[in-house]
N, CA and C atoms as a LAMMPS dump frame, in Angstrom:
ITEM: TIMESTEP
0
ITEM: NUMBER OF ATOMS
360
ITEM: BOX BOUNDS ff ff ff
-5.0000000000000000e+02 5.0000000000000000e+02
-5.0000000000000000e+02 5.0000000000000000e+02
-5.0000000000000000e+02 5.0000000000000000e+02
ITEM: ATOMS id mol type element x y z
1 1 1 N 453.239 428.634 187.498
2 1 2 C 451.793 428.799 187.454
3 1 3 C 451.471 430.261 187.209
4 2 1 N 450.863 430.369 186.26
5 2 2 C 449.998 431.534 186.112
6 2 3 C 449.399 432.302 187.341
7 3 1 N 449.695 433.534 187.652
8 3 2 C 448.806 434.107 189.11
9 3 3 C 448.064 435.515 188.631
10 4 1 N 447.551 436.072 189.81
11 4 2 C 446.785 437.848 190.319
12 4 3 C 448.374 438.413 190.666
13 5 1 N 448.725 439.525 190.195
14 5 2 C 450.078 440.325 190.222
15 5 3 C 449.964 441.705 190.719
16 6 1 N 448.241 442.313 190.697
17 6 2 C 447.797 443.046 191.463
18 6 3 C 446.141 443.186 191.817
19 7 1 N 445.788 443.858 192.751
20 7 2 C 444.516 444.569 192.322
21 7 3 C 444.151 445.912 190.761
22 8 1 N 443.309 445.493 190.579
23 8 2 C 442.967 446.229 189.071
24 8 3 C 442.141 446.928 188.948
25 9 1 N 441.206 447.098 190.41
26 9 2 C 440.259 447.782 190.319
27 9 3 C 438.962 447.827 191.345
28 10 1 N 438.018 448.458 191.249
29 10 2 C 436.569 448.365 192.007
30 10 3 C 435.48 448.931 191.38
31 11 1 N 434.174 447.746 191.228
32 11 2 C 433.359 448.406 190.571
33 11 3 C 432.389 448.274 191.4
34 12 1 N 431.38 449.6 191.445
35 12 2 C 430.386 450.007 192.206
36 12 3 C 429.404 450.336 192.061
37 13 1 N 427.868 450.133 192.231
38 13 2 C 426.655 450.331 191.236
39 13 3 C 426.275 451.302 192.503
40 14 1 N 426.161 452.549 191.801
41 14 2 C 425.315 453.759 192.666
42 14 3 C 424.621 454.499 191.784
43 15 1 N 423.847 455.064 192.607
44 15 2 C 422.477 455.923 191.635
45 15 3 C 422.708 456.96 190.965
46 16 1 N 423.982 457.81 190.858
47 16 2 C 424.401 458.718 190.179
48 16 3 C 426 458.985 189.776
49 17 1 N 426.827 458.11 189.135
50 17 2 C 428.044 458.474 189.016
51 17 3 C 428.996 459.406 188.647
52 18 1 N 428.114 460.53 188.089
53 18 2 C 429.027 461.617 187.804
54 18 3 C 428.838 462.443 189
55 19 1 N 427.556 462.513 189.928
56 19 2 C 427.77 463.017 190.966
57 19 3 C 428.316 463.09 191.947
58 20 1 N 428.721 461.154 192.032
59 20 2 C 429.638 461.106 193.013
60 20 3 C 431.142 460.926 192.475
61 21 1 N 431.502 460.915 191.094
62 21 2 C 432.92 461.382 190.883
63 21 3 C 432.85 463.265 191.237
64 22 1 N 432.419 463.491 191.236
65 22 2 C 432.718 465.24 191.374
66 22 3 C 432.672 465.305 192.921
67 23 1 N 432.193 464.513 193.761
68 23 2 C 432.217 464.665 194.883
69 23 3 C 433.558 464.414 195.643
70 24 1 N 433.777 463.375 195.141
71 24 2 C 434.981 462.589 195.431
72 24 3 C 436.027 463.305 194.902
73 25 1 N 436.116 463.584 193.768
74 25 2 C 437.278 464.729 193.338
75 25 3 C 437.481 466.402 194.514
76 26 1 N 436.419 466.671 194.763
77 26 2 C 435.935 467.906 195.51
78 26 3 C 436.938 467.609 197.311
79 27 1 N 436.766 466.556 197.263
80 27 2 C 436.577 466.47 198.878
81 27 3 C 437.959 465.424 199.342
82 28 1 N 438.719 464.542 198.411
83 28 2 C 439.487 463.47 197.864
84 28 3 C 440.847 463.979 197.166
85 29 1 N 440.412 464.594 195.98
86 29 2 C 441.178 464.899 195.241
87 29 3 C 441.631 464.05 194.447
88 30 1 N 440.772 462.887 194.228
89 30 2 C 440.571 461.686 193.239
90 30 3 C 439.863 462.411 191.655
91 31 1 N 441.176 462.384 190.559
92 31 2 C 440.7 462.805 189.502
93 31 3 C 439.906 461.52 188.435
94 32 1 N 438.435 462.018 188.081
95 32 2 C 438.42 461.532 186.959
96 32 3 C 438.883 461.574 186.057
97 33 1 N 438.993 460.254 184.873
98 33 2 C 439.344 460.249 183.996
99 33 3 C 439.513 459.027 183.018
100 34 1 N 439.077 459.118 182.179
101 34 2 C 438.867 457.722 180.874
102 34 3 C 437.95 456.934 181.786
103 35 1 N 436.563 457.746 182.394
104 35 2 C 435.853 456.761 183.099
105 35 3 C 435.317 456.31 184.236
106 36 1 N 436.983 456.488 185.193
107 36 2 C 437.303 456.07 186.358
108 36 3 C 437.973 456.904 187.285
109 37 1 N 438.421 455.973 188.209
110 37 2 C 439.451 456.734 188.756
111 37 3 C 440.573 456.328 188.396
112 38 1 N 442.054 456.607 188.76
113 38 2 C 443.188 455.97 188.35
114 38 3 C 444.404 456.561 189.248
115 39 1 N 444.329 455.658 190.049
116 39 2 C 445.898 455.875 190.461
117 39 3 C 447.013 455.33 190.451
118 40 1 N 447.531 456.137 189.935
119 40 2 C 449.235 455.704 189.25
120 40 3 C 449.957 455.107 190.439
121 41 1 N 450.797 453.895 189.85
122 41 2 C 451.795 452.897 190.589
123 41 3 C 452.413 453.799 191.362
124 42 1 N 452.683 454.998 190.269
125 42 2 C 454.109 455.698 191.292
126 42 3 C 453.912 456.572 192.584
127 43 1 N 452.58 457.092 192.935
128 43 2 C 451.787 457.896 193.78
129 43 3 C 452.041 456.787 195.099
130 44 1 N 451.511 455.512 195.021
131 44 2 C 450.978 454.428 195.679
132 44 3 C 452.073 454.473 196.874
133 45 1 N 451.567 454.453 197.913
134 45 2 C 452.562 454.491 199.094
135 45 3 C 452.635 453.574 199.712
136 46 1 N 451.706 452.872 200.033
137 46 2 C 451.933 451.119 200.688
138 46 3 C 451.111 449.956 199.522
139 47 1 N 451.137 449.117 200.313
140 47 2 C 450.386 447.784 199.507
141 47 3 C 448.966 447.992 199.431
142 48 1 N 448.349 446.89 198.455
143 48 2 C 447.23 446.895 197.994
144 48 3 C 446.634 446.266 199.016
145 49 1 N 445.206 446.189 199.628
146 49 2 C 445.139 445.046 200.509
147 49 3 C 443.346 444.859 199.263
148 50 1 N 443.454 443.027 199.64
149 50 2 C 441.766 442.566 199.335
150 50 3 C 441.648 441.877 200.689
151 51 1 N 439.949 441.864 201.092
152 51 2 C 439.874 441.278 202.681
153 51 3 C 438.492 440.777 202.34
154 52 1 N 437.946 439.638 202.63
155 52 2 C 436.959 438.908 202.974
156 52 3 C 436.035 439.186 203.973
157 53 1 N 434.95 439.32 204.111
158 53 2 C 434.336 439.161 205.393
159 53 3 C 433.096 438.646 205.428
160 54 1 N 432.805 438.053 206.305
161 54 2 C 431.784 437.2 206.395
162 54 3 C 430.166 438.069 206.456
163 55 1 N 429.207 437.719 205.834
164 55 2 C 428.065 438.604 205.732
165 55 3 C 427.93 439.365 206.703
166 56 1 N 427.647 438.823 207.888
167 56 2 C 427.098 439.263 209.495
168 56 3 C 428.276 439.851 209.792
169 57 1 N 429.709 440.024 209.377
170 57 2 C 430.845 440.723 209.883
171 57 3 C 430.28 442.54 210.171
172 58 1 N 430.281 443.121 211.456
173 58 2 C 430.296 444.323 211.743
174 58 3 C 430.849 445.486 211.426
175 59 1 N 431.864 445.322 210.886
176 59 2 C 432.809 446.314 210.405
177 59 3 C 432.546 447.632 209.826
178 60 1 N 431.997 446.922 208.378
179 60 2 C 431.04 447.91 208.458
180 60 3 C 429.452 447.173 208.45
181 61 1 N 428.724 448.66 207.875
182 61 2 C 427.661 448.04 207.86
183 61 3 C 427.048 446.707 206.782
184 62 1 N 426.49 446.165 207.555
185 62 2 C 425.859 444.482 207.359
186 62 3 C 425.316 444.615 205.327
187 63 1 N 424.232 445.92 205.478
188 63 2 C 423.957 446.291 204.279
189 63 3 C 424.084 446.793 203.336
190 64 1 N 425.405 447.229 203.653
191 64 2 C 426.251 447.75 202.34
192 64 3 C 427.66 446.566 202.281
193 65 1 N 427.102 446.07 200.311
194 65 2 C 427.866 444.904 200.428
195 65 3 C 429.208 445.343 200.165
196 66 1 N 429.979 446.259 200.178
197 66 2 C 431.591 446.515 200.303
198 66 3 C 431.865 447.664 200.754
199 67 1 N 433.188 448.1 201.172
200 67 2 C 433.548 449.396 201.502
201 67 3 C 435.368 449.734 200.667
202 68 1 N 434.811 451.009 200.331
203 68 2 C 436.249 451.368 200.02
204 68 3 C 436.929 451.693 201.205
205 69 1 N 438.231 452.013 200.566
206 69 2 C 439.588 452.151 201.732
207 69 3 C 440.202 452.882 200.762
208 70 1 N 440.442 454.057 201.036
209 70 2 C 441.613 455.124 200.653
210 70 3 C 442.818 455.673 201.466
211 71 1 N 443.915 455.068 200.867
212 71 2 C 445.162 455.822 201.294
213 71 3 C 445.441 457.411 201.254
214 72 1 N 445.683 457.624 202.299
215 72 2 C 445.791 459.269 202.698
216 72 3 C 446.896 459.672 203.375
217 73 1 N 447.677 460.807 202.854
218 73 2 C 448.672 461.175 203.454
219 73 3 C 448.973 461.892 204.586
220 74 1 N 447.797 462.611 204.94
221 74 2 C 447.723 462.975 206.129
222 74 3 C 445.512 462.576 206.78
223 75 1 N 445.898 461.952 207.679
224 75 2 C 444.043 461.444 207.731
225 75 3 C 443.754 462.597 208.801
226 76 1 N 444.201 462.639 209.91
227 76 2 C 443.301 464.757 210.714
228 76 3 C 443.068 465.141 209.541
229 77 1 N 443.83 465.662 209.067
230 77 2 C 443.621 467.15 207.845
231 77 3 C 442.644 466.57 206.614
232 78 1 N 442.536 465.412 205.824
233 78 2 C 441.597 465.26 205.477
234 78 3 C 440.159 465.574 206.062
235 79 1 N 440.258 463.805 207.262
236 79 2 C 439.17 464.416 207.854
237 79 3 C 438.463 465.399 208.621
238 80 1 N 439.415 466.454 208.891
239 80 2 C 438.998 467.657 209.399
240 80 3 C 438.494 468.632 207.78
241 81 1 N 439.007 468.255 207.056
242 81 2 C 438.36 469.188 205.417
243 81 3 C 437.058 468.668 205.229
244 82 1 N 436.746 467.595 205.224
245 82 2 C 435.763 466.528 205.198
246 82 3 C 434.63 467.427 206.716
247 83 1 N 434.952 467.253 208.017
248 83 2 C 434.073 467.622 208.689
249 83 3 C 433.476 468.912 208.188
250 84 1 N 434.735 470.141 207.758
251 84 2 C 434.155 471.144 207.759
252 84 3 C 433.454 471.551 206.495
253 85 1 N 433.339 470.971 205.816
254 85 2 C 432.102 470.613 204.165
255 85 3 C 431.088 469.864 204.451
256 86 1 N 430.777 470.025 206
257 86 2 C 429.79 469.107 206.312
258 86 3 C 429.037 467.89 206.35
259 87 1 N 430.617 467.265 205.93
260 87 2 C 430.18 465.426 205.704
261 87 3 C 430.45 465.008 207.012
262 88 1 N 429.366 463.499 207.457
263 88 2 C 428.972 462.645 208.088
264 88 3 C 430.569 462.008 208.195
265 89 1 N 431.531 462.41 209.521
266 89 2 C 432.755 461.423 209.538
267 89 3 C 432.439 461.073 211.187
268 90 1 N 433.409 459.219 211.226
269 90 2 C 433.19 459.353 212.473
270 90 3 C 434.029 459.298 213.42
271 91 1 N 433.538 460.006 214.737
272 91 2 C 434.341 460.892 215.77
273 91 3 C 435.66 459.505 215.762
274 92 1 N 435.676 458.437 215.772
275 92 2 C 436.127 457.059 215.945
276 92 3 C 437.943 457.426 214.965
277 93 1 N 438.984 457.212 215.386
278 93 2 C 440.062 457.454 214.583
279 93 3 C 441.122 456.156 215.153
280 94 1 N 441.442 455.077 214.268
281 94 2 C 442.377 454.402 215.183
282 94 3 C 443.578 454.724 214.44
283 95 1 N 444.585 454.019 215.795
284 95 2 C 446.16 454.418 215.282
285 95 3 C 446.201 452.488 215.572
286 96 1 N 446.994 452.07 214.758
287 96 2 C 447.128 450.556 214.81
288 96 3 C 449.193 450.636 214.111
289 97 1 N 449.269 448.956 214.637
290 97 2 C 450.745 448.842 213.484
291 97 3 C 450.496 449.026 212.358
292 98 1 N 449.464 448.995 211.497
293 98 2 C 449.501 449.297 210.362
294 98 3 C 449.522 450.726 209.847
295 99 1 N 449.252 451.368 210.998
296 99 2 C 448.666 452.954 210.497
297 99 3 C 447.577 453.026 211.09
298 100 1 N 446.878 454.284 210.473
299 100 2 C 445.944 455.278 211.187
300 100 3 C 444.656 454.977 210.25
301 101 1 N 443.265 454.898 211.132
302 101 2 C 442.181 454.806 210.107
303 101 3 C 441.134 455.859 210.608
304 102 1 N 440.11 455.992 209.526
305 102 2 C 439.251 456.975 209.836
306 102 3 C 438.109 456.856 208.974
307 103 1 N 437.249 457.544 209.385
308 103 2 C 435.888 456.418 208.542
309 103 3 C 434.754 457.818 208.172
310 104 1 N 434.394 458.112 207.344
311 104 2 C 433.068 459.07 206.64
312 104 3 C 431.979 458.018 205.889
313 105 1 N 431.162 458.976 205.522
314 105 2 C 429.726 458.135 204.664
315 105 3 C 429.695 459.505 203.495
316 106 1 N 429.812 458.598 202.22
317 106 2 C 430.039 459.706 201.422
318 106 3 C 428.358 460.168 200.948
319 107 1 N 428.339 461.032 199.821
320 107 2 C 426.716 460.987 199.266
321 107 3 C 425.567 460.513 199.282
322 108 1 N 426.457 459.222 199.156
323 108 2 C 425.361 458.127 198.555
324 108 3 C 425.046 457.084 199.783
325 109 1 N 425.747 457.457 201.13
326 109 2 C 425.498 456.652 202.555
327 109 3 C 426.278 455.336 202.276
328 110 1 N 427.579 455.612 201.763
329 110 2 C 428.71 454.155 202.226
330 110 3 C 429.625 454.927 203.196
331 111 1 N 429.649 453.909 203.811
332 111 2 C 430.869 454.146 204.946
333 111 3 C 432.142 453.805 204.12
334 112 1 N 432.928 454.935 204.376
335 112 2 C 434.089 454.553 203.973
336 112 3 C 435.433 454.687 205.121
337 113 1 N 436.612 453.878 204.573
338 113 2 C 437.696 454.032 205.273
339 113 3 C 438.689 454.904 205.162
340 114 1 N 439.587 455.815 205.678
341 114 2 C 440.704 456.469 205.412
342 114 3 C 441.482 455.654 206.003
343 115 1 N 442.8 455.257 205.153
344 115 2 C 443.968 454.62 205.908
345 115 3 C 445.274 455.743 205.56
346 116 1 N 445.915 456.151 206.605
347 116 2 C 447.187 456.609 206.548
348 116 3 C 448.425 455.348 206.754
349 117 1 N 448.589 455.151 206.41
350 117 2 C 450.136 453.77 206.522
351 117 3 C 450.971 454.726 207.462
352 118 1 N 451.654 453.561 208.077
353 118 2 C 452.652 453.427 208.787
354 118 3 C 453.34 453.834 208.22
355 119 1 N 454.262 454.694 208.677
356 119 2 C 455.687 455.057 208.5
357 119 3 C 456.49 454.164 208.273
358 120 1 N 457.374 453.783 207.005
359 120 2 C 458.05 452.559 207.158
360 120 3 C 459.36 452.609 207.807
C-alpha cells in the first residue's frame, strides 16, 4: 500500500511574513530560503511528531488553531536569548522521557513550543 513517509511541512496564515521570517531567523536561527523554511534531514535530531487535539484541548491556547514545536539543542540558552530580547517566554520548563519543553509567544501572539529531545 501506498503511505505518508514523512512530514513535509507547515503552512501558516499571519499578517506579515517577511516580518516574522526575520524574526525567527534573529532569535531561532531558522534560515530563510526558496520561500520557507527548510531543514535538512541531516541537521534533524529526533523524530517528526503530528498530534491531534481536540478543539477545547488546553494545551495551548483554544484560539490559536495550531502550534509549532521546534527542536533545540540546548532549550535554557535559547530561552534565556529569547528572554533577554525581550520576548514573552514562559517561566513553565518541563523535563519529561521525551525531553525538555519550553514555550514563548512569538510576534504575532502564537504560543510556541521548544523541545530539546532526550538524550538517546
Amino acid at each position: 500500500m501506498a503511505k505518508a513517509i514523512g512530514f513535509g511541512g507547515a503552512f501558516v496564515r499571519v499578517r506579515d511574513p517577511k516580518a516574522l521570517y526575520a524574526w525567527y531567523e534573529e532569535h531561532l536561527g531558522l534560515k530563510f530560503d526558496a520561500g520557507c523554511v527548510i531543514f535538512p534531514a541531516k541537521e534533524q535530531q529526533a523524530y517528526t511528531v503530528v498530534a491531534f487535539f481536540r478543539p477545547d484541548d488546553a494545551y495551548w491556547p483554544v484560539q490559536q488553531p495550531a502550534m509549532f514545536n521546534f527542536q533545540v539543542d540546548d532549550l535554557d540558552a535559547v530561552l534565556d536569548r529569547l528572554i533577554a530580547a525581550g520576548v514573552t517566554v514562559d517561566a513553565k520548563r518541563d523535563d519529561t522521557e521525551y525531553g525538555r519543553f519550553g514555550w514563548f509567544n512569538d510576534p504575532e501572539g502564537n504560543r510556541v513550543e521548544l523541545w530539546q529531545p532526550a538524550p538517546e
